[in-house]
N, C-alpha and C positions, 0 to 999 in steps of 0.2 A: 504494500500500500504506500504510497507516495507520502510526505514528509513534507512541514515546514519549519519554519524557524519559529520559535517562541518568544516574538520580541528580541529583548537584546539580551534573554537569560541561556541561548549558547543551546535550549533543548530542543532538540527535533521530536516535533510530534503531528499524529495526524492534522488533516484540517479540519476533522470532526471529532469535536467534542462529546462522548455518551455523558449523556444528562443522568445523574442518579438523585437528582432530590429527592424522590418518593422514597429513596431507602431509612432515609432519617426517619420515617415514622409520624412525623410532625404533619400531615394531612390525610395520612389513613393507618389500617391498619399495613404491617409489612410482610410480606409471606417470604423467610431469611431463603427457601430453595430457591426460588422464582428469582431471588437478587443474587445470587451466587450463580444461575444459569445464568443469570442474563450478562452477567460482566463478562464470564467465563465465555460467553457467544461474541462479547464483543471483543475482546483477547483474539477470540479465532480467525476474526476478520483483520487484525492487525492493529486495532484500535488503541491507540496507548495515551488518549488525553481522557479524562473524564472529569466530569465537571458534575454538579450537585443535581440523576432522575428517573427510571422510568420502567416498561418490559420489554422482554426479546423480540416482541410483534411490534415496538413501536422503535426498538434500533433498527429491524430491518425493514421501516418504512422510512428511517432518513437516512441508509444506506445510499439511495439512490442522489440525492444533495451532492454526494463524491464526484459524480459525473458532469454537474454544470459548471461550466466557467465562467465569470462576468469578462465581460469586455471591459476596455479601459473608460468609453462612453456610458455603461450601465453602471460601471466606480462611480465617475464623476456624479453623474444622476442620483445617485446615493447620497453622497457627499453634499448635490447642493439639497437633498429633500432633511438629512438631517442636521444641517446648520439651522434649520428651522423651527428644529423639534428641542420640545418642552420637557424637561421630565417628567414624568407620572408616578405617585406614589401609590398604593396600592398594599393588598395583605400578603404576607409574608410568612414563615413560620415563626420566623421570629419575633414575629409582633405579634400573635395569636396567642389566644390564654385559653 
């Protein structure tokens, strides 16, 4: 699986991040097999970044993401829609009681 840089911290890792928030437990309940497959499924496809979420049916529906590239004009297009953009705060686990 193809490799980027991580910023300026020198790590090669995929361009896709496996989200695992839902393992923390903090919006449902966690089934520990179901998150052990599922990292273990993303390990098998080469996947070495993860980031805070999810199941094996929903990595292998953003597997596909790997394959688009932006052009340098759909960058730019990005760049001037989010100079415009606002943050939005919203619920969080963290903020959840």
């Amino acid at each position: 699986m193809r490799r980027v840089m991580l910023g300026a911290t020198g790590l090669e890792v995929t361009p896709l991040a496996y989200g695992t928030w839902q393992f923390g437990g903090d919006w449902s309940p966690v089934d520990d097999q179901s998150a052990v497959a599922a990292i273990s499924q993303a390990r098998s496809f080469g996947i070495n970044l993860f980031a805070v979420a999810r199941t094996p049916d929903h990595l292998a529906e953003t597997l596909g993401a790997l394959d688009l590239t932006l052009s340098q004009a759909g960058l730019a297009e990005i760049d001037t829609i989010m100079a415009a953009a606002v943050p939005a705060g919203g619920p969080t686990p963290e903020g959840m009681s």
